[in-house]
C-alpha positions, -999 to +999 in steps of 0.1 A: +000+000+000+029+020+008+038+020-028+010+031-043+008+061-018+048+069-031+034+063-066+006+089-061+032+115-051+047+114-082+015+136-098+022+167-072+062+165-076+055+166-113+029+196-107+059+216-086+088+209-110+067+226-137+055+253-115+093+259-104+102+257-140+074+284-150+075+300-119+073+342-131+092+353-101+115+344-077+090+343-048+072+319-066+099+297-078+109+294-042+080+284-030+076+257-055+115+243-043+101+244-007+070+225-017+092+199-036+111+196-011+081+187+013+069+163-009+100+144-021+113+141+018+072+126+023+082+104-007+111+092+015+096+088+046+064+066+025+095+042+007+111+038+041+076+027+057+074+007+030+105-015+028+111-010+064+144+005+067+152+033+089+176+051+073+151+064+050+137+084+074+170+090+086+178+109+053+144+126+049+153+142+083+185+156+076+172+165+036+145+185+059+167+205+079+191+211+051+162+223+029+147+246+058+182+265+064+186+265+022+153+280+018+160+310+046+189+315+027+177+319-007+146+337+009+171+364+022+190+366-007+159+376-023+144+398+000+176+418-003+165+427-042+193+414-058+186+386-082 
């Protein structure tokens, strides 16, 4: 069942890459990398439930806090105006 849930994910990741690649500004293009982000470390966490190994959810951990200090840094970077 797991797998069909990780399957299913697919259709939003696919949704976000093309609304990061379309994205008209920056703010939205960030967005759409911290929604990916969100839903490829829910991916992980799904396959590691799934196959029961740990380690998944090890790496969807550390992929979460490395994305949340990424995005605040990008975020600033834009907020200063300079693109």
């Amino acid at each position: 069942m797991f797998l069909w849930v990780a399957a299913f994910l697919l259709i939003p990741i696919s949704l976000t890459v093309i609304r990061l690649l379309l994205g008209p500004t920056a703010p939205d293009r960030l967005v759409a990398m911290d929604n990916l982000s969100t839903l490829v470390m829910l991916a992980m966490i799904t396959i590691g439930f799934a196959f029961s190994e740990v380690i998944y959810i090890d790496v969807a951990i550390v992929y979460a806090l490395l994305s949340f200090v990424a995005t605040l840094f990008v975020a600033k970077y834009i907020g200063r105006g300079t693109f």
